[in-house]
KEKE-3310 file (N, C-alpha, C; in steps of 0.2 Angstrom, whole numbers, plus 5000, padded with zeros to 4 digits):
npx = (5919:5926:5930:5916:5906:5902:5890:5878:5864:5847:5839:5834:5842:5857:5873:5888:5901:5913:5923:5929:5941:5944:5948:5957:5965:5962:5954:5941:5928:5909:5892:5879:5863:5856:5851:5849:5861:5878:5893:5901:5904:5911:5910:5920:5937:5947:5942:5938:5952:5957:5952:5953:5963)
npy = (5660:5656:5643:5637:5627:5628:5637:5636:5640:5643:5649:5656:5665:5668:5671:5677:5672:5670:5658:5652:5638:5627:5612:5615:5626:5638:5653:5649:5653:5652:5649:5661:5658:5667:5667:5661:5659:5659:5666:5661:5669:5678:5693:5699:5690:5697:5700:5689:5684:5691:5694:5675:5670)
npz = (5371:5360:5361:5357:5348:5329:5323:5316:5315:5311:5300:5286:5281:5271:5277:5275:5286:5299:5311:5324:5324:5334:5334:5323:5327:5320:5312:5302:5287:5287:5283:5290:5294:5297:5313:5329:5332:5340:5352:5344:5331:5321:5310:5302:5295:5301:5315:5319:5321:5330:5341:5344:5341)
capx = (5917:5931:5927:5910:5906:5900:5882:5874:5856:5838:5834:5832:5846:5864:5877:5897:5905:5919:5921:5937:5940:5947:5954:5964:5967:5961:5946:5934:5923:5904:5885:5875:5858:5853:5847:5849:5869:5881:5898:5906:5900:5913:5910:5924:5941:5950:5938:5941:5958:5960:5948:5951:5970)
capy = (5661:5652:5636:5636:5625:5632:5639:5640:5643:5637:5654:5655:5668:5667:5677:5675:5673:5667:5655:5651:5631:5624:5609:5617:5632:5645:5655:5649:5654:5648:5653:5660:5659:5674:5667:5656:5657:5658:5671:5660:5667:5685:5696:5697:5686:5700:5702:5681:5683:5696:5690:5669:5666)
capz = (5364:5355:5361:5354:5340:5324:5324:5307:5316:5310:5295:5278:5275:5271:5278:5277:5294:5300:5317:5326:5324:5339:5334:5319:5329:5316:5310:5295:5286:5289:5281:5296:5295:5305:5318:5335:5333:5348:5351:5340:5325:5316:5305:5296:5299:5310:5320:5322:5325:5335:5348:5346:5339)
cpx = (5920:5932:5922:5910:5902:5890:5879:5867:5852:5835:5834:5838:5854:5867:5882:5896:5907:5920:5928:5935:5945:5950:5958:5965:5968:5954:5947:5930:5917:5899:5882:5868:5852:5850:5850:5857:5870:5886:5902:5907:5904:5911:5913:5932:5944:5948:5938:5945:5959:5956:5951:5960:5976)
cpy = (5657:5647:5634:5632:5629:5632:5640:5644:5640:5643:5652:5660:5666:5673:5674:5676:5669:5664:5654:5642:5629:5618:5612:5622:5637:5647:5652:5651:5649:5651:5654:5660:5665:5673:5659:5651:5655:5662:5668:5662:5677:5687:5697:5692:5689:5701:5695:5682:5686:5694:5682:5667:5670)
cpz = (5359:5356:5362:5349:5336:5327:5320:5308:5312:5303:5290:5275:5277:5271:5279:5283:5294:5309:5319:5326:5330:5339:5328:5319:5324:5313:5303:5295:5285:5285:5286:5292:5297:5310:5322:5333:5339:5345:5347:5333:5323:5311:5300:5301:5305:5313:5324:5325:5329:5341:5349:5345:5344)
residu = (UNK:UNK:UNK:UNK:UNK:UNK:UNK:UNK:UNK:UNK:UNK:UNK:UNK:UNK:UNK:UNK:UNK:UNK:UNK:UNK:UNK:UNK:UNK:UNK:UNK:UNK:UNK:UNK:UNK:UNK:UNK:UNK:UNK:UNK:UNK:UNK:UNK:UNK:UNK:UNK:UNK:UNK:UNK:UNK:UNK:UNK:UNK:UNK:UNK:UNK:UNK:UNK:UNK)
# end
């Protein structure tokens, strides 16, 4: 999951979330789309770190 690239998806809505960055080894923040992400894609950031750091 954590070395996934980001996945913004292909929708029309905006949703905060946060992705783990693998080359600057920490989570950011991202806008998903709602749709045709990938497991790279948190909720909030501890839910980033705790899974990706």
């Amino acid at each position: 999951v954590c070395v996934q690239h980001v996945a913004p998806g292909e929708c029309k809505r905006s949703i905060p979330r946060f992705f783990y960055n693998l080359y600057d080894q920490k989570c950011q923040p991202f806008i998903f789309s709602g749709c045709n992400g990938n497991g790279n894609n948190f909720k909030t950031l501890q839910d980033c770190q705790s899974r990706c750091v």
